[in-house]
C-alpha positions in Angstrom: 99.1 95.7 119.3 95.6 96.3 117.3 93.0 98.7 117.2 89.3 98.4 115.9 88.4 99.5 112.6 86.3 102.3 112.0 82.4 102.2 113.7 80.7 102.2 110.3 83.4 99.8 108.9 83.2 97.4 112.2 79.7 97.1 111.9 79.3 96.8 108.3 81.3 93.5 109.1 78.9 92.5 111.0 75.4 93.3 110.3 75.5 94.9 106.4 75.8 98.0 105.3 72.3 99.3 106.0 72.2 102.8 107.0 74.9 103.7 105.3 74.3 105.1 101.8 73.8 102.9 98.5 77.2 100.9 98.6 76.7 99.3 95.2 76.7 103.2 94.0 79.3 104.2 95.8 81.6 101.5 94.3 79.9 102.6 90.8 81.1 106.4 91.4 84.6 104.8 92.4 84.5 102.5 89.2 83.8 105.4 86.9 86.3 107.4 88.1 88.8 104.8 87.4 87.7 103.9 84.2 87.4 107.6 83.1 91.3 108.2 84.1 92.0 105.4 81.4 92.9 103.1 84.3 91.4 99.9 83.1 92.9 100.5 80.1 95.6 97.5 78.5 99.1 98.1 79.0 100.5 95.6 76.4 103.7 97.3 76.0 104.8 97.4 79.8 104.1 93.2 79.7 106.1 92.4 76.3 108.8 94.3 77.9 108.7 93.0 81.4 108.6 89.3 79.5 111.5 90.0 77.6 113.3 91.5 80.4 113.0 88.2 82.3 113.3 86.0 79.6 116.6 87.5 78.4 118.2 87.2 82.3 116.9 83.1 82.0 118.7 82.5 79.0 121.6 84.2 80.7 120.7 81.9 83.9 121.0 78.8 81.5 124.1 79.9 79.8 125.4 80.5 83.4 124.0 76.9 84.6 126.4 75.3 81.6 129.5 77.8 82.7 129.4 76.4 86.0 128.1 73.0 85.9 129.7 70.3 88.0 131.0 73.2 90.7 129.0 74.4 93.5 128.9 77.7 92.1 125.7 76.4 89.9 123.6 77.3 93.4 123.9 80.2 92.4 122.3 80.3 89.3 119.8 77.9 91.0 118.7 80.9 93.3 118.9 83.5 90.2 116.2 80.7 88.8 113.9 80.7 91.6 113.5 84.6 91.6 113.1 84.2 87.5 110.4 81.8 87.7 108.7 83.5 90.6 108.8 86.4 87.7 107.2 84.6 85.1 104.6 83.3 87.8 103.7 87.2 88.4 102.7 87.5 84.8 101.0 84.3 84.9 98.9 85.7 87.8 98.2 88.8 85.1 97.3 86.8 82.4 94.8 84.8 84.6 93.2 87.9 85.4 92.9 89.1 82.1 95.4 92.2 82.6 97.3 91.9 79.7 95.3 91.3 76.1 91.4 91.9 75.7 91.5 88.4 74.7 90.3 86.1 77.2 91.3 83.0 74.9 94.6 84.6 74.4 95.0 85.8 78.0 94.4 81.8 79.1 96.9 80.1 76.0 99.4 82.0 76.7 98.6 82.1 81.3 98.3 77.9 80.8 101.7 78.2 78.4 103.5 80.1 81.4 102.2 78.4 84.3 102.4 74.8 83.1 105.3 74.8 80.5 107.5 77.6 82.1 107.1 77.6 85.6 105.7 73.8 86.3 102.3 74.3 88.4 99.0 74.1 86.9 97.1 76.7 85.1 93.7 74.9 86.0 94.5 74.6 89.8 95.8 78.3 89.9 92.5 79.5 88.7 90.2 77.1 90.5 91.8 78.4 93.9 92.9 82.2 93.2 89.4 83.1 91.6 87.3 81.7 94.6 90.0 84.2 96.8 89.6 87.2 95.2 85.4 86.4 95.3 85.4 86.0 99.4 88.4 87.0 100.7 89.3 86.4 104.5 85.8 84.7 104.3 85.2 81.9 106.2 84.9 78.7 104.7 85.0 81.0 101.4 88.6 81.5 100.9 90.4 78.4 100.1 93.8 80.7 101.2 92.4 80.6 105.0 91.7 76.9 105.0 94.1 74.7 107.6 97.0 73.2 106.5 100.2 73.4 108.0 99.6 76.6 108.9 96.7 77.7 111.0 94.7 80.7 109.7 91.7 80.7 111.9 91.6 80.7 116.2 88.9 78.0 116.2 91.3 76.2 114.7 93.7 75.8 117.3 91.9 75.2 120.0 92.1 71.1 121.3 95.8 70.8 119.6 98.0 68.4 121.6 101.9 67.5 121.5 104.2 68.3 118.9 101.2 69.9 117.3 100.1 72.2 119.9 103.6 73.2 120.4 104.1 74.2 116.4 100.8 75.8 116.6 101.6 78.4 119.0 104.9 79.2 117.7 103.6 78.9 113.8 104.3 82.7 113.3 108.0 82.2 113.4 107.7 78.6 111.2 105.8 80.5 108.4 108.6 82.0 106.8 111.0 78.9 106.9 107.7 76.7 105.6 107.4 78.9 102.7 111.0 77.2 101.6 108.9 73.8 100.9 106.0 76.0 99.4 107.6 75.5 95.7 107.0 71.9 96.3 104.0 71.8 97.8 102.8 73.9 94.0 104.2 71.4 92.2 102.4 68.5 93.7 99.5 70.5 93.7 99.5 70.4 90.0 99.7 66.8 89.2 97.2 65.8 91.7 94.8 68.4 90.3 95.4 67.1 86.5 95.5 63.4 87.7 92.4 63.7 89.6 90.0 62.1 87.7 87.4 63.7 90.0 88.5 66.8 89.1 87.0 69.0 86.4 90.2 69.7 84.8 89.7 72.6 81.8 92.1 71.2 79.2 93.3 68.3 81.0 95.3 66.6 78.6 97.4 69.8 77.2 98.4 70.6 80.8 99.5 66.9 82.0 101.7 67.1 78.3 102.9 70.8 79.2 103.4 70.0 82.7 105.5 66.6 81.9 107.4 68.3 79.4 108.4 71.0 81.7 109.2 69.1 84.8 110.7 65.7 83.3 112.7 67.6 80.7 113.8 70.4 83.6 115.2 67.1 85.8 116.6 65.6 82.9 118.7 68.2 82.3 119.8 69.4 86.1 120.4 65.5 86.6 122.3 65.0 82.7 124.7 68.0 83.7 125.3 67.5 87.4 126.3 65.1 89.8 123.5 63.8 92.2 124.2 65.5 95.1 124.4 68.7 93.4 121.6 67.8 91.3 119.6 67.8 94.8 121.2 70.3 96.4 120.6 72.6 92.8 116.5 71.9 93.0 116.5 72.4 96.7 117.4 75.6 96.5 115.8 76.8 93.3 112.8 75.4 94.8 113.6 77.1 97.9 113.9 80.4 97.1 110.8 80.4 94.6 108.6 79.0 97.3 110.0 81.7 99.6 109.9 84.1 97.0 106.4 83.6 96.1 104.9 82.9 99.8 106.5 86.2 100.7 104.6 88.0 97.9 101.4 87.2 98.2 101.7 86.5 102.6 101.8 90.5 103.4 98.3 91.3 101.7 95.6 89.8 103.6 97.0 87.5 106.9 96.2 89.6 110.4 93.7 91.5 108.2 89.8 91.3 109.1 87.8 87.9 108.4 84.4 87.8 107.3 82.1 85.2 109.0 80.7 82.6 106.2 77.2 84.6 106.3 78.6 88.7 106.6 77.0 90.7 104.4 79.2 93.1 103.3 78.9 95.3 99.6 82.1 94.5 97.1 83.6 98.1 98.0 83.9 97.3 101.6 84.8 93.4 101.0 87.6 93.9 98.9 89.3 97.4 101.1 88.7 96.0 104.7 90.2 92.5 104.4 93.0 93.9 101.8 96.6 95.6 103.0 98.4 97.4 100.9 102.7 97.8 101.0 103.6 101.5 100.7 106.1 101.0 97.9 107.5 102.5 94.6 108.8 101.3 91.1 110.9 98.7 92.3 108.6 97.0 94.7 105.9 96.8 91.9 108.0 94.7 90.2 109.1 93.0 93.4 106.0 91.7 93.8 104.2 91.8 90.7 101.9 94.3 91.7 100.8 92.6 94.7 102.0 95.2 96.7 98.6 97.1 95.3 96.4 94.5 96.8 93.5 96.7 97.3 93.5 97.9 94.0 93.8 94.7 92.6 91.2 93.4 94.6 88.5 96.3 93.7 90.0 96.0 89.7 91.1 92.4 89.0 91.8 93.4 85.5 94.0 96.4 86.0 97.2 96.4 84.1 100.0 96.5 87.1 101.3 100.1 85.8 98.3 101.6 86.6 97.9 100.2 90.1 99.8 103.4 91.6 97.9 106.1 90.4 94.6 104.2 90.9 95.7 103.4 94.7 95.5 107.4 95.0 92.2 107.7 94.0 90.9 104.8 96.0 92.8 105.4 99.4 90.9 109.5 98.8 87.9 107.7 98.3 87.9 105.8 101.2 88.6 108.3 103.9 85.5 110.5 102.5 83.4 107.2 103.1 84.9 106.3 106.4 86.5 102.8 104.9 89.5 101.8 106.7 92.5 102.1 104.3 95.6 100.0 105.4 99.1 100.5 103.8 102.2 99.6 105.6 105.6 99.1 104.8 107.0 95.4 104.0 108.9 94.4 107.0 105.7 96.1 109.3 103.5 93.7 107.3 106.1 90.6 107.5 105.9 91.4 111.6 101.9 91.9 111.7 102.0 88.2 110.3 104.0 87.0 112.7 102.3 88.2 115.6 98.9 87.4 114.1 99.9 83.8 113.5 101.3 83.0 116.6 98.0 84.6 118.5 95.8 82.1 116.1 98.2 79.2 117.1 97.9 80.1 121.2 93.5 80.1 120.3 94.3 84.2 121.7 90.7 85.2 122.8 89.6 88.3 120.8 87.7 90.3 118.1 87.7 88.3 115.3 87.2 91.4 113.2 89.9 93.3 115.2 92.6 94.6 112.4 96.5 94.4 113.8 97.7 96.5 111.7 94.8 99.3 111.6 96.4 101.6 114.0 99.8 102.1 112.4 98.9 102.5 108.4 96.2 105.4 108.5 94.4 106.4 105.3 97.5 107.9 104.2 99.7 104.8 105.0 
């Protein structure tokens, strides 16, 4: 089921935003407003806690991974890892965006440190792909997160598709949650071609092929030094596994089934960032369940916001965009989970539609 987005916002989409006010001050008003509630300020303390917080239950993991090495128990701990480094990856994500120190050299040691000694994907790559999201997102041929691959984001897409293809394709909705299993994987060899690519421009290339050998040959070295091979296997497949699923599932609810931009909209950052953005109606828990990604408007509109402030700013805007007529979409997790579905399979099936139609618009409201 889906229901247009607002008039203004609908043709905003399409044509601009002539006619309707000076959107580069309205996003100004919104910004001050933020900035004067102390919103952008640092949160250093909430990160150095959170870090040693997940630090503290990894050491436990490893102590855990020695207790029970050599009995199939030790899949256990190889799940408990998967959600740890998923963890780390979240603070990664905040580093990158310069959330936690005022210090973009120190923000980016310590983001390449994480992401390329600790978690085992490349800092480089992250950047490269995550910072040309957040500049177009849902855009087309923009967003490097709508491109095809084995999942297919946009209806043209899907139209031609023959055999085994065709027949994945239209049921891709339901395959999208099981793929995410091989995502952790597929991040992993996204690093080392990215830092092998000679054709790539590669900031620091050497430090992150040292950090990224030292992490993953010394992280198979020990799995394979303290367990047998089959459980070696069966120990990465599903500490791969549930980090892949575990990340995919994170970041999946905030933008799939949401409007996409053609390649040439014109559309003010305001607008941009609120209309192709879903928020999940959460609490404390869920902002650290997802790292703050649950806040994705916010974080679109305020890259460098510090993830305790999210909450409190996602008041203001949501207030804000009902007296500007800007669609405002917040849903709970499992309603966003089944939007994706849907939305998926339709692509797969080449569903004739509004492009700019918005699933998930008639059920989250401006008050979610």
């Amino acid at each position: 089921m889906s229901s247009s987005l607002s008039a203004d916002s609908a043709r905003v989409i399409k044509t601009g935003p002539r006619g309707i006010g000076n959107p580069i001050s309205e996003f100004a008003a919104l910004l001050r407003t933020v900035r004067e509630a102390g919103l952008l300020r640092r949160s250093r303390s909430f990160y150095v806690i959170t870090f040693v917080a997940i630090t503290l239950a990894m050491t436990a993991a490893w102590f855990g991974f020695a207790l029970l090495a050599g009995t199939w128990y030790v899949l256990l701990i190889a799940a408990a890892m998967g959600v740890l480094f998923t963890q780390y990856a979240f603070i990664t994500h905040e580093l990158a965006h310069r959330q936690v120190f005022d210090s973009s050299k120190l923000n980016d040691t310590l983001g390449r440190i994480l992401a390329d000694l600790v978690v085992g994907i490349s800092y480089a790559w992250w950047m490269n792909k995550h910072s040309r999201h957040h500049a177009n997102p849902n855009t087309v041929d923009k967003d490097p997160d709508i491109e095809t691959d084995f999942i297919i984001f946009q209806k043209d897409k899907a139209t031609g598709l023959k055999g085994i293809t065709k027949f994945m394709a239209h049921r891709q909705g339901y395959l999208f949650f099981p793929a995410l299993l091989l995502e952790g994987f597929n991040l992993h060899s996204h690093a080392f071609q990215e830092v092998f690519n000679p054709k790539k421009k590669v900031e620091k290339r050497s430090l992150e092929i040292v950090l990224l050998l030292l992490r993953n040959v010394g992280y198979l070295a020990v799995v394979f030094t303290f367990l047998p091979v089959g459980m070696g296997f069966a120990f990465l497949a599903v500490q791969m596994g549930v980090f892949g699923l575990y990340m995919g599932a994170s970041f999946a609810p905030n933008h799939k089934g949401m409007p996409m931009l053609p390649k040439d909209s014109k559309v003010d950052y305001l607008r941009r960032q609120v209309l192709t953005s879903r928020n999940i109606r959460s609490g404390h828990f869920m902002n650290h369940f997802m790292g703050g990604l649950n806040y994705q408007i916010e974080h679109h509109l305020f890259p460098t916001m510090p993830r305790p402030h999210l909450r409190r700013a996602a008041e203001m805007v949501k207030e804000y965009c009902k007296t500007k007529n800007i669609k405002y979409t917040e849903v709970s997790l499992f309603t966003s989970y089944g939007i994706v579905i849907r939305h998926l399979n339709e692509v797969g099936l080449g569903a004739d539609g509004d492009p700019f139609d918005c699933p998930a618009a008639g059920r989250a409201g401006y008050a979610g």
